[in-house]
C-alpha beads as a LAMMPS data file, in Angstrom:
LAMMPS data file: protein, C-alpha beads

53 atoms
52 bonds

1 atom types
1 bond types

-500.0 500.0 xlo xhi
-500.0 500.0 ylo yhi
-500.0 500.0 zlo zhi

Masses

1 110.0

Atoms # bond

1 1 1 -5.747 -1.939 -3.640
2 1 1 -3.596 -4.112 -1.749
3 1 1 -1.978 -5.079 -4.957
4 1 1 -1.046 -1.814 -6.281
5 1 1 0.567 -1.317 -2.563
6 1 1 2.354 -4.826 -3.771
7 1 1 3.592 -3.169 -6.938
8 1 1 4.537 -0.075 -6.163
9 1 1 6.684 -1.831 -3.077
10 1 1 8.158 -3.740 -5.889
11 1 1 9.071 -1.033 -7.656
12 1 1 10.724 0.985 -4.688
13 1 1 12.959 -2.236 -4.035
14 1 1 13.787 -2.013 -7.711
15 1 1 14.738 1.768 -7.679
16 1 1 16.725 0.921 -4.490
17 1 1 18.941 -1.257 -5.711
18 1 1 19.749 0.498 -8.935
19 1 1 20.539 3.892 -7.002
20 1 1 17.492 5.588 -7.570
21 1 1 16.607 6.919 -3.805
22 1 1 14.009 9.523 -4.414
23 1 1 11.808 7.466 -6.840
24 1 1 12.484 4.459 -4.161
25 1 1 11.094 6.745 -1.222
26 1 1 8.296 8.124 -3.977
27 1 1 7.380 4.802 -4.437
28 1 1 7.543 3.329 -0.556
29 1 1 5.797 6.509 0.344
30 1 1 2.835 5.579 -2.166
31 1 1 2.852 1.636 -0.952
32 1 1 2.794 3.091 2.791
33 1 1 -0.462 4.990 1.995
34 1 1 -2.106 2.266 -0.170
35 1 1 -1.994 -0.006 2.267
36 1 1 -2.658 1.725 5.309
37 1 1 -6.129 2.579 3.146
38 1 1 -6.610 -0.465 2.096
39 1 1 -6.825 -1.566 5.867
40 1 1 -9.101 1.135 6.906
41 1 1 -11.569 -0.368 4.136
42 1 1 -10.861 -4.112 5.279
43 1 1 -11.666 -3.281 8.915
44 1 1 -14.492 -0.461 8.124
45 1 1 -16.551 -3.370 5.712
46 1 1 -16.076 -6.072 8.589
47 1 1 -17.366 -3.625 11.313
48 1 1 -19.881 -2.817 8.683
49 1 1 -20.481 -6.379 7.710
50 1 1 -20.537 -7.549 11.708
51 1 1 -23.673 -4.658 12.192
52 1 1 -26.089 -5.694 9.439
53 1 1 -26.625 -9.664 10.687

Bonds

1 1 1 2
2 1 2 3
3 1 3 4
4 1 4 5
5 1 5 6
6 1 6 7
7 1 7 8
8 1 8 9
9 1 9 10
10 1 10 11
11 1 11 12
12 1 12 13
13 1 13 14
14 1 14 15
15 1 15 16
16 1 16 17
17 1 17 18
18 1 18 19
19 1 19 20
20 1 20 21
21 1 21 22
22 1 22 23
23 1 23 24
24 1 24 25
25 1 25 26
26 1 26 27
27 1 27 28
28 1 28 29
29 1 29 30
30 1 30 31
31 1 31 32
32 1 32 33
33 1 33 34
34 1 34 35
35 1 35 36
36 1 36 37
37 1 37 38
38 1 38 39
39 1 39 40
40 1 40 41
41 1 41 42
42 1 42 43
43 1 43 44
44 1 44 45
45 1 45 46
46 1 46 47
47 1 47 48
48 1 48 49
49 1 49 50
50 1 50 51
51 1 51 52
52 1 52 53
């Protein structure tokens, strides 16, 4: 997950800089939730993995 977030950053700084401002904020908008999910998951399975030893 983290690396689609990667990607589609990638892709927003490529839309940027050839003019292309809503599928840049389309794209930074996706990264943004990507990644804030992905570190829900990272935290929630270390809580998770911190409960079963």
């Amino acid at each position: 997950m983290l690396h689609y977030a990667v990607v589609f950053f990638v892709i927003a700084l490529i839309a940027a800089l050839f003019g292309f401002g809503g599928i840049a904020a389309g794209a930074a908008s996706i990264a943004k939730i990507l990644f804030f999910v992905f570190v829900i998951m990272a935290v929630a399975t270390f809580v998770m993995s911190l409960l079963r030893k």
